[in-house]
C-alpha positions in Angstrom: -101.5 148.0 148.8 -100.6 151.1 147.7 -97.0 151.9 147.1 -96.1 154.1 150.2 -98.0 152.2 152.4 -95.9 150.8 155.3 -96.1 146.7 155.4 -97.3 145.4 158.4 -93.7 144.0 160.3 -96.2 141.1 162.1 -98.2 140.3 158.9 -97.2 136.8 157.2 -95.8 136.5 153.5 -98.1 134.8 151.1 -96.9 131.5 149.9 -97.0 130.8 146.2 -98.0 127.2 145.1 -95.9 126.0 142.7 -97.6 123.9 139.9 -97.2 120.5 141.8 -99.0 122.2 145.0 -101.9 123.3 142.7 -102.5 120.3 141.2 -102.6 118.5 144.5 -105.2 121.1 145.3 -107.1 120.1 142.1 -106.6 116.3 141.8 -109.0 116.3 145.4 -111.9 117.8 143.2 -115.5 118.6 144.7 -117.0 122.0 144.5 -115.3 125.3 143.0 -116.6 128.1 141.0 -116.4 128.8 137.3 -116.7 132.6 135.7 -118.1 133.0 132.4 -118.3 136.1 129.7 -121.5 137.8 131.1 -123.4 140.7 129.1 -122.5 143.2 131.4 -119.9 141.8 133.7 -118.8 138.0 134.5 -121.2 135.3 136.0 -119.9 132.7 138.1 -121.6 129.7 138.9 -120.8 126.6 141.7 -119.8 123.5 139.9 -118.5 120.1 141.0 -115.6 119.2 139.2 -112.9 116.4 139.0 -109.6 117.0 137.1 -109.0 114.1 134.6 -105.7 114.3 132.8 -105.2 118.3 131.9 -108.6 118.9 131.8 -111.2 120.4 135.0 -114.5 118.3 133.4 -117.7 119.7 135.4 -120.8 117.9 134.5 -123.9 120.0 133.6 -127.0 120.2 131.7 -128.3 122.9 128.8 -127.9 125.8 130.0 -124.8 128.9 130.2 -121.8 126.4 131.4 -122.9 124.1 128.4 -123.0 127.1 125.7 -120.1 128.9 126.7 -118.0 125.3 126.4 -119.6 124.6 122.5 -118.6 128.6 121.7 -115.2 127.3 122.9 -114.9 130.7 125.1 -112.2 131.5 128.0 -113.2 131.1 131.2 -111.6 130.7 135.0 -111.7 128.3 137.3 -111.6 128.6 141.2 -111.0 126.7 144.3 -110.1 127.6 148.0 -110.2 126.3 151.2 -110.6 128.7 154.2 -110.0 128.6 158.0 -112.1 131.7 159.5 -110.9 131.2 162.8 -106.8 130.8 162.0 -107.4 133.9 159.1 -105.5 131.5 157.2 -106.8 129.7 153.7 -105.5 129.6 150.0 -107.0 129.4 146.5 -106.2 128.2 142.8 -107.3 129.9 139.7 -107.0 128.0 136.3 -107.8 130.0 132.8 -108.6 128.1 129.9 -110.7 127.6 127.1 -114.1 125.7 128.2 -114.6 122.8 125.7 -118.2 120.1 125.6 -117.0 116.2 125.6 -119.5 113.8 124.4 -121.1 111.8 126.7 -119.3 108.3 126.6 -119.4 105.4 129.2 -115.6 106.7 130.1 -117.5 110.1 131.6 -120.4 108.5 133.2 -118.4 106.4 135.4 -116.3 109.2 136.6 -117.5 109.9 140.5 -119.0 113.4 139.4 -122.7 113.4 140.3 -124.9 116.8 139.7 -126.0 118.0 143.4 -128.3 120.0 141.5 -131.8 118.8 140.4 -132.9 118.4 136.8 -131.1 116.7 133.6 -127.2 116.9 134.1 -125.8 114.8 131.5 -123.5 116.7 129.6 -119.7 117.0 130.0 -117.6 119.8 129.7 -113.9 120.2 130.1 -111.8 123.6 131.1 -108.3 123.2 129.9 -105.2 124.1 132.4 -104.2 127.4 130.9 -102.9 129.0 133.4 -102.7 127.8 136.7 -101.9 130.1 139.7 -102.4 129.2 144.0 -101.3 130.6 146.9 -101.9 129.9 150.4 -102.3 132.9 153.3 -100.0 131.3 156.0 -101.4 131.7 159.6 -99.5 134.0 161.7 -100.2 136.3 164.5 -100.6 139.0 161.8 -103.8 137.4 161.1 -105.1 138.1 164.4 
């Protein structure tokens, strides 16, 4: 918004998540969206994740995901939730650096199955970075 724009009176404050609200966010895993270095501009790509310890650990198979993690490169991380009828939802965003883990029996018995078809046995990890969420309150701003 720009600077001399008047604030809508009836429009509701964002909430910030503090860092335990973000993890709780996080620690429910499922599906969430990580942005790689593109050629010409970012690519993002639908994962299912679990967070184990410090780490976001999305299985995969060759392919992008896989070669960014063994380049070791940055990349973000997010999640939302969204109510279209109450114009309400929230979101957290993690950067980190994108690392592979070898495949051990620790990570296959995690409950992370590919949804996608083909070979998906390969780990790799996003470390918590920086962690940010906030949450769009509903209110009749909204409406």
């Amino acid at each position: 918004m720009a600077p001399d724009t008047p604030r809508r009176q009836d429009a509701p404050e964002l909430h910030v998540f503090d860092a335990a609200e973000c993890r709780h966010h996080l620690t429910a895993g499922g599906v969430g969206r990580v942005a790689l270095k593109g050629a010409d501009a970012p690519e993002i790509r639908p994962v299912n994740f679990l967070l184990r310890d410090d780490e976001i650990v999305i299985r995969t198979g060759d392919g992008a995901i896989l070669e960014a993690a063994r380049r070791g490169e940055a990349a973000a991380f997010e999640i939302d939730g969204i109510d279209p009828l109450e114009h309400t939802g929230w979101s957290v965003v993690v950067t980190g650096k994108l690392g592979e883990r070898p495949t051990d029996d620790a990570l296959l018995a995690l409950p992370l199955r590919p949804w996608a078809s083909g070979q998906k046995d390969r780990f790799v990890a996003l470390s918590l970075g920086r962690v940010s969420g906030l949450r769009i309150p509903p209110g009749r701003g909204n409406r």
